[in-house]
C-alpha positions in Angstrom: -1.8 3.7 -13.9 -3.8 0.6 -13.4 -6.2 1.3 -16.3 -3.1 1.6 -18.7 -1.5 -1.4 -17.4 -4.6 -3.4 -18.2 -5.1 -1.9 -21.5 -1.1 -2.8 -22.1 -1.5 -6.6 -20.8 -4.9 -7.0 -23.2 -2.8 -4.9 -26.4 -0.7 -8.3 -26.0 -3.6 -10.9 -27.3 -2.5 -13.1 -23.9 -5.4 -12.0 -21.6 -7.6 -13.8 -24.5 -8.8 -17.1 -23.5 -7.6 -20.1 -22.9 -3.5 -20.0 -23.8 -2.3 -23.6 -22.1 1.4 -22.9 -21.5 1.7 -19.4 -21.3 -0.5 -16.3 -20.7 -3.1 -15.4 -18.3 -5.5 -18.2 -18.9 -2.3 -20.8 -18.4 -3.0 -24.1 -17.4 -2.1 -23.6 -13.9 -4.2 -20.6 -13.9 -7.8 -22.7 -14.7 -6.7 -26.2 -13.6 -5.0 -25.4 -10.4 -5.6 -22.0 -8.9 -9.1 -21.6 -10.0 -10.4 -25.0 -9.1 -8.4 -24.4 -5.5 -10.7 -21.2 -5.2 -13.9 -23.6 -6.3 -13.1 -26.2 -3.9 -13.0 -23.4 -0.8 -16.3 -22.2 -2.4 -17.8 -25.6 -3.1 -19.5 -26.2 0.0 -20.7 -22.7 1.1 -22.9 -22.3 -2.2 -24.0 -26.2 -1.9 -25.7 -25.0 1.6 -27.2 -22.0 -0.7 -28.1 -23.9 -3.4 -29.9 -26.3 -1.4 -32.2 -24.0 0.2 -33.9 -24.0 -2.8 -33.6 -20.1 -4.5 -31.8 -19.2 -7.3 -28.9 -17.5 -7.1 -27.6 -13.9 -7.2 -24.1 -13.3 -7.5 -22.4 -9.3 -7.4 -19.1 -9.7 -8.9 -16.7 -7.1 -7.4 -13.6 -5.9 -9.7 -15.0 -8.5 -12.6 -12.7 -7.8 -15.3 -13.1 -10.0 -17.8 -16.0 -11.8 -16.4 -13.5 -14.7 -15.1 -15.3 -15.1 -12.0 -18.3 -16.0 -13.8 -16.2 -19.0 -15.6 -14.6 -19.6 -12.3 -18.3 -20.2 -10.6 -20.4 -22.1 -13.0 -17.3 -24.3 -13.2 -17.4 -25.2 -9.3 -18.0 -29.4 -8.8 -20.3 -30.7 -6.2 -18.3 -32.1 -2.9 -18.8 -36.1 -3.5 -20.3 -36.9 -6.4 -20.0 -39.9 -8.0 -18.2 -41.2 -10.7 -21.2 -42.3 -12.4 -23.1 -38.9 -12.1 -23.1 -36.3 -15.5 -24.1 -33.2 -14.0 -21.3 -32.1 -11.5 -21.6 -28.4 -11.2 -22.9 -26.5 -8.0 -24.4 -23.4 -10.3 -25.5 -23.6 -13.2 -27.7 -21.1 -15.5 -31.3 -22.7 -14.0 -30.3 -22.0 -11.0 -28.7 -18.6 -11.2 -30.7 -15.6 -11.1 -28.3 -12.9 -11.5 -25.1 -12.3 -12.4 -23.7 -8.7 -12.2 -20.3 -7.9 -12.9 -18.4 -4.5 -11.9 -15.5 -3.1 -12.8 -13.7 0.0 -13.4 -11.9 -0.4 -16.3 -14.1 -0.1 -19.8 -11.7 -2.1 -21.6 -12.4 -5.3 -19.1 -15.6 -4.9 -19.5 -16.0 -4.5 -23.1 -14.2 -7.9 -23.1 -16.7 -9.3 -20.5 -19.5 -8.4 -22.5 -18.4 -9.8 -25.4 -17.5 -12.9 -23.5 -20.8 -13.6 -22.2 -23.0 -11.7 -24.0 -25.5 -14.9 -24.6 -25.7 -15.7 -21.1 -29.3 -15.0 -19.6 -29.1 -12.7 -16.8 -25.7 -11.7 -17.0 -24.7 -8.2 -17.3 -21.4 -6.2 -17.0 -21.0 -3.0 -16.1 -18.4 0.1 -16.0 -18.3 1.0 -12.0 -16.2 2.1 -9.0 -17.6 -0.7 -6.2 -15.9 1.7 -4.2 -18.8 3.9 -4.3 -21.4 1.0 -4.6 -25.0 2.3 -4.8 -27.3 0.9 -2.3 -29.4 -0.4 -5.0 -26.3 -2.9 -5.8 -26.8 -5.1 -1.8 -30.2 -4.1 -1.1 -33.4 -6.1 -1.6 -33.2 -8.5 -3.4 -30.1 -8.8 -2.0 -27.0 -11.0 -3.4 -26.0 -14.5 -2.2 -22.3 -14.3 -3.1 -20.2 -11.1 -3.7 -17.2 -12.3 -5.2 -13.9 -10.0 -5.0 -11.3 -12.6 -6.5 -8.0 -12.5 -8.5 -6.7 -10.0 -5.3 -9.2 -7.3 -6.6 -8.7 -5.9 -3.0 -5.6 -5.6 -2.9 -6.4 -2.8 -5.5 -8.3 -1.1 -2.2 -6.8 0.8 1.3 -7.4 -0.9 3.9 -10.5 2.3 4.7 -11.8 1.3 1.4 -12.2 -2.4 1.8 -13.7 -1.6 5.2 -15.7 0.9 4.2 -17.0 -1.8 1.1 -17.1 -4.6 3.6 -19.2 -3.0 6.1 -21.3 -1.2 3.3 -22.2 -5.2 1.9 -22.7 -6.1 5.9 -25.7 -3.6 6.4 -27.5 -4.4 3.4 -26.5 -7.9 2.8 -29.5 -10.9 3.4 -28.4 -13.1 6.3 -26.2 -15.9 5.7 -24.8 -13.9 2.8 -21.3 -15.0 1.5 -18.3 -12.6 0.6 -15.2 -13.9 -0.9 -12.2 -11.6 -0.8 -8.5 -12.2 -2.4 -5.4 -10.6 -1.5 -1.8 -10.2 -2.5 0.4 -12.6 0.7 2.7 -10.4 2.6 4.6 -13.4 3.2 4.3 -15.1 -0.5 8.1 -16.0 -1.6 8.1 -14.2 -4.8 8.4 -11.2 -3.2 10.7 -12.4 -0.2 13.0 -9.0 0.3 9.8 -7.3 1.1 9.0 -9.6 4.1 8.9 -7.8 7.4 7.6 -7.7 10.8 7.0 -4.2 10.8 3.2 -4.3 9.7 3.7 -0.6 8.6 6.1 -1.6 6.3 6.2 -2.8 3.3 2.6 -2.7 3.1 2.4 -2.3 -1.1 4.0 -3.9 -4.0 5.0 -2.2 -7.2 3.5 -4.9 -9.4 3.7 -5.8 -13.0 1.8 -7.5 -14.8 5.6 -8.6 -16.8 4.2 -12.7 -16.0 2.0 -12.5 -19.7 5.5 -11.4 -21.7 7.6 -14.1 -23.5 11.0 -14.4 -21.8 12.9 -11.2 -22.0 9.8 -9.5 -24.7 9.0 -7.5 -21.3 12.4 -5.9 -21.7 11.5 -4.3 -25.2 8.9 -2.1 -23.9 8.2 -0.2 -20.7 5.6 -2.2 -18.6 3.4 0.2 -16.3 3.2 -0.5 -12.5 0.8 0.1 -10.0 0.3 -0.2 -6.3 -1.6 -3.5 -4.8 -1.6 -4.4 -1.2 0.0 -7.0 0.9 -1.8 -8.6 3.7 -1.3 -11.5 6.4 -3.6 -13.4 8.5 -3.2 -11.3 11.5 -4.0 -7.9 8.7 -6.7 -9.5 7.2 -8.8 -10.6 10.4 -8.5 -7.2 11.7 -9.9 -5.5 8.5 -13.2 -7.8 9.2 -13.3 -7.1 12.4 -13.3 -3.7 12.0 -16.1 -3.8 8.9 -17.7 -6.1 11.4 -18.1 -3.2 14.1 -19.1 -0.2 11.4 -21.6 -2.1 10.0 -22.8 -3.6 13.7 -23.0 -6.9 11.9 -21.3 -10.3 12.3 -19.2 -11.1 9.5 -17.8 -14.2 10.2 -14.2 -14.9 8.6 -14.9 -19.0 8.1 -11.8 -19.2 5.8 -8.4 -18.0 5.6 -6.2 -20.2 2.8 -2.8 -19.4 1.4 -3.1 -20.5 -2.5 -1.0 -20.2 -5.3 2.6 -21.0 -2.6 5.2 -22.5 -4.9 3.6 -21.3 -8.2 2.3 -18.0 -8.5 2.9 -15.5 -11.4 5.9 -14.4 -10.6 7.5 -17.6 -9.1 8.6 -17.8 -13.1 9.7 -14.3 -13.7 11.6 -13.9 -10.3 10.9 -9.7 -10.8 10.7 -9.6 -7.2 13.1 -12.4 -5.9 15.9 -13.7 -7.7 15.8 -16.9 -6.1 12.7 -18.2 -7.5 12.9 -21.0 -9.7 10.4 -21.2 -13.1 8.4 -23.9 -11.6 4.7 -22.6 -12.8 5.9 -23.3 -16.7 6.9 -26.9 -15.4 3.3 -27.4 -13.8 1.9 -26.1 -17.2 3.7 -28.6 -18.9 2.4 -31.7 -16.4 -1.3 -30.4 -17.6 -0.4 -30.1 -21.2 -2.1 -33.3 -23.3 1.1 -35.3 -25.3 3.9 -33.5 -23.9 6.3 -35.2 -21.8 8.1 -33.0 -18.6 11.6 -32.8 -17.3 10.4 -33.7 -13.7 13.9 -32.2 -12.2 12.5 -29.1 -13.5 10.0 -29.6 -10.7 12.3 -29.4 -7.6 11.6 -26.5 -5.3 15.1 -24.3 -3.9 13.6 -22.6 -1.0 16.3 -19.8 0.0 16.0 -19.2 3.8 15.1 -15.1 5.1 17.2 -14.4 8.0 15.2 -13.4 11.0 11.6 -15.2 10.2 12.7 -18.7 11.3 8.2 -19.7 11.7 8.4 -18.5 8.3 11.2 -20.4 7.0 9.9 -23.8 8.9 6.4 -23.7 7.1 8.3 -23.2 3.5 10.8 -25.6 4.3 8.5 -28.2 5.0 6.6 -27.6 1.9 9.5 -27.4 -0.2 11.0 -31.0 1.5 7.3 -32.7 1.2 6.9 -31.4 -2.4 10.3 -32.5 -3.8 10.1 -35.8 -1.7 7.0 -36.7 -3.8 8.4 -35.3 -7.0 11.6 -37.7 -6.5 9.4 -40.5 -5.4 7.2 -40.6 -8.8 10.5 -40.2 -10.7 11.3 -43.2 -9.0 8.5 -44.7 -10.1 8.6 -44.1 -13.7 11.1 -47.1 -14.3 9.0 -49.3 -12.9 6.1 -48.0 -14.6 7.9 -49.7 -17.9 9.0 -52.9 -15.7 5.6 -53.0 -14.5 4.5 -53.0 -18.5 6.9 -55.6 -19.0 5.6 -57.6 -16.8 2.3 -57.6 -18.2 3.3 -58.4 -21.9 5.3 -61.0 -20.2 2.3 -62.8 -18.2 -0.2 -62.5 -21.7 2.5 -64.5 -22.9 2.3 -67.2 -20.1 5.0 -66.2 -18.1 3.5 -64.9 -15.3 5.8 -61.6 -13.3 4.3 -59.9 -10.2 4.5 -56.2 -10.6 7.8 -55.2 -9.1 7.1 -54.9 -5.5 8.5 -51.2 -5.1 5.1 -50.1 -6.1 3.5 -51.8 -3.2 5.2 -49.8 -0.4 2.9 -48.2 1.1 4.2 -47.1 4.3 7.6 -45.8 4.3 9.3 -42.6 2.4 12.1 -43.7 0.4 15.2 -42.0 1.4 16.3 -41.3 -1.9 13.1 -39.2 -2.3 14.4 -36.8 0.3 17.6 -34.1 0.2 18.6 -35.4 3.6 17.8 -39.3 4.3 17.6 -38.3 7.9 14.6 -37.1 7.5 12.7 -39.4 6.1 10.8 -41.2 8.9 10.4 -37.8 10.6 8.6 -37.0 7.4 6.9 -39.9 7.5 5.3 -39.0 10.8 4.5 -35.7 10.6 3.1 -35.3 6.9 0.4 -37.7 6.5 -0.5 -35.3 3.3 2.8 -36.9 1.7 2.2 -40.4 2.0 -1.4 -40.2 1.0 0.1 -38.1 -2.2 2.5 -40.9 -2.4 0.2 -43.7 -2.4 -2.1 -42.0 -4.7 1.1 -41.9 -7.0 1.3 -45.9 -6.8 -2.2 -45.8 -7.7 -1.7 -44.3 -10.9 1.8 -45.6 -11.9 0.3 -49.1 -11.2 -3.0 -48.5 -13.0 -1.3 -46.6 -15.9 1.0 -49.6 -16.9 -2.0 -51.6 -17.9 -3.0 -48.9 -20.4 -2.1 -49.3 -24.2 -3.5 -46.3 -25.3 -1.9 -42.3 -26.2 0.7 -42.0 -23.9 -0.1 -42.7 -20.5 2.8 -40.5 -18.9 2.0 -37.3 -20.6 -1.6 -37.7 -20.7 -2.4 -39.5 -17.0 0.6 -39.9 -14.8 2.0 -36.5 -15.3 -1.6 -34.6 -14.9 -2.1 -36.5 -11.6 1.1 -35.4 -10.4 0.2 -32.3 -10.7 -3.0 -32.8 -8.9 -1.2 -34.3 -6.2 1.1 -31.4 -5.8 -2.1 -29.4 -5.6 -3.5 -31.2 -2.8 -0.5 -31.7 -0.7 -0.2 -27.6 -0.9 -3.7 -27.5 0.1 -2.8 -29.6 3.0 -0.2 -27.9 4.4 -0.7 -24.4 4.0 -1.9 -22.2 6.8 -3.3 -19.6 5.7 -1.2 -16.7 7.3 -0.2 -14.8 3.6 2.2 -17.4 2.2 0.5 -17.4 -1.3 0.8 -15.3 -4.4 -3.2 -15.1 -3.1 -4.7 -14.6 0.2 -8.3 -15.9 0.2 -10.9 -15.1 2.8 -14.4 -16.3 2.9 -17.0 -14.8 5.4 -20.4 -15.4 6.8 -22.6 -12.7 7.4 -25.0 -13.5 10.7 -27.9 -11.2 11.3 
């Protein structure tokens, strides 16, 4: 079932790279959810990098080689804005790159992909069944498992692979896994507290489809798996004890909370909202957005009130700084005004709204009650808020393209990014529950 679903969503032409607004390689997609996954990465495979071998990377469930893209596109934590070469790995430093994957179509299209890059090689294989020659010497640096490849597994599987990795593995090894959340909010109704419940989604790959086009043709399903925090930790610990190895979970990050795949097709919940084809529109150069198509509706589960706290939060902090920067935008043109004004000899200060600092508007929230309590718990929001000064203010001195659609509007974006970066807590609230571990030996 999987293999014809994959060979269905590549039949389309949208699993071809890169589409902007729609398709698998969206905007959100590279600009959002894979630079999130880089920027967990970032500073594990500095420490590699710096101990001065060349890498070798086992990609687990490659598909179209998108983990290889995802990699050698990872920045360097601090680097300077006068530095050129920002990347963590790139092709000097990278001794192998080996790709797996089941399904021969994906890996024709890998192939063909990268089929100039030196060392880089994709191949047809269960990693199921992962020879020993695959993790022994010389062993691999990374394995990467990404795009919720095991959620594709059992839970035996994955800790039969885990383990397998563990034993053979060099020390100080890294393995990056991705899940399907149990708790993500595009599939809300299947929320329980029942752990042996629930514990698969019938998923479709329906997000690649033009509105209704999905509704021409049957779209095959297939099972993936839905993990929390409390699942996932128990599923290293137990690799951890078959393979009599430490395998240290360092990370655990929700990504991918208000904006996964199906947040726009609402397959699985009819409450969601399409706010992914919004952010796709922030990233897109020259096009102006609707910024009220930004606002979150967060619809409450009955009986998971930790659950409904953390999203209710998010969703307040979130559409708090999406009012603010509407807010802004007026004074954006004032601000301009001002300037055009002072060349002339009249000399305005920029409006003094863009100088708070300090303080929420009330406006910016649902409820102005909650501003100040907003204020003092969410430090993420006002730091997203003053960066949103910063670039309002800065923008308005520009004269060039169209500084809303091309700076203001991608920043917001980024911001939006970083405050759910912030806030998230890594317990299976994202379309995509990453885990990064350490193995000790």
């Amino acid at each position: 079932m999987e293999k014809n679903a994959y060979d269905e969503a590549i039949s389309t032409g949208r699993y071809e790279h890169p589409s902007g607004l729609i398709g698998k390689y969206d905007n959100v997609r590279r600009l959002w959810e894979d630079d999130v996954t880089g920027m967990l990465l970032s500073p594990y495979l500095e420490r590699l990098v710096a101990e001065g071998n060349k890498l070798r990377v086992l990609d687990l469930g490659c598909g179209s080689g998108d983990g290889y893209d995802l990699l050698l596109g990872i920045r360097r934590q601090n680097v300077t804005t006068c530095e050129h070469c920002v990347n963590v790995i790139n092709p000097d430093n990278l001794d192998a790159y080996l790709g797996l994957d089941i399904n021969p179509s994906l890996v024709a299209q890998a192939n063909a992909i990268h089929n100039a890059g030196p060392g880089v090689v994709f191949e047809e294989m269960d990693f199921n069944h992962l020879p020993s020659k695959f993790v022994e010497e010389p062993a691999y640096d990374l394995y990467f498992a990404g795009y919720g490849t095991l959620s594709h597994n059992t839970d035996e599987e994955t800790v039969r692979l885990l383990s397998h990795i563990a034993k053979h593995c060099r020390d100080g090894s890294i393995i990056l896994c991705d899940w399907l959340g149990r708790y993500c909010y595009e599939w809300q109704p299947l929320w329980t507290k029942d752990m042996e419940e629930n514990k698969t989604i019938d998923y479709l790959i329906s997000y690649i489809y033009a509105d209704g086009q999905e509704s021409e043709k049957e779209i095959t399903s297939f099972p993936l798996r839905l993990l929390s925090s409390e699942e996932t930790l128990a599923i290293v610990e137990e690799s951890s004890r078959a393979a009599e190895v430490q395998i240290e979970p360092a990370e655990l990050f929700d990504r991918s909370i208000f904006m996964g795949r199906h947040i726009d097709t609402a397959q699985y919940n009819p409450n969601c909202k399409p706010v992914r084809r919004t952010l796709n529109s922030l990233l897109e150069p020259n096009i102006r957005t609707n910024l009220d198509d930004l606002i979150v509706e967060y619809v409450p589960k009955e009986g998971f009130p930790e659950l409904n706290d953390f999203y209710q939060n998010l969703e307040r902090c979130w559409n708090a700084l999406v009012r603010y920067t509407t807010e802004l935008l007026p004074h954006f043109d004032a601000a301009e005004l001002s300037r055009l004004l002072a060349a002339g000899g009249e000399a305005l200060d920029v409006p003094s709204f863009l100088r708070r600092a300090e303080r929420v508007p009330a406006s910016s929230l649902e409820d102005s009650s909650q501003a100040s309590t907003a204020v003092t718990a969410e430090p993420a929001l006002r730091k997203a808020m003053l960066e949103m000064e910063r670039v309002v203010t800065a923008a308005s001195g520009l004269d060039i393209a169209d500084p809303r659609a091309d700076i203001i509007e991608p920043q917001l974006c980024y911001c939006l990014r970083q405050l759910e970066m912030d806030l998230q807590r890594g317990e299976g609230c994202g379309h995509g529950l990453v885990a990064i571990l350490k193995v000790h030996k």
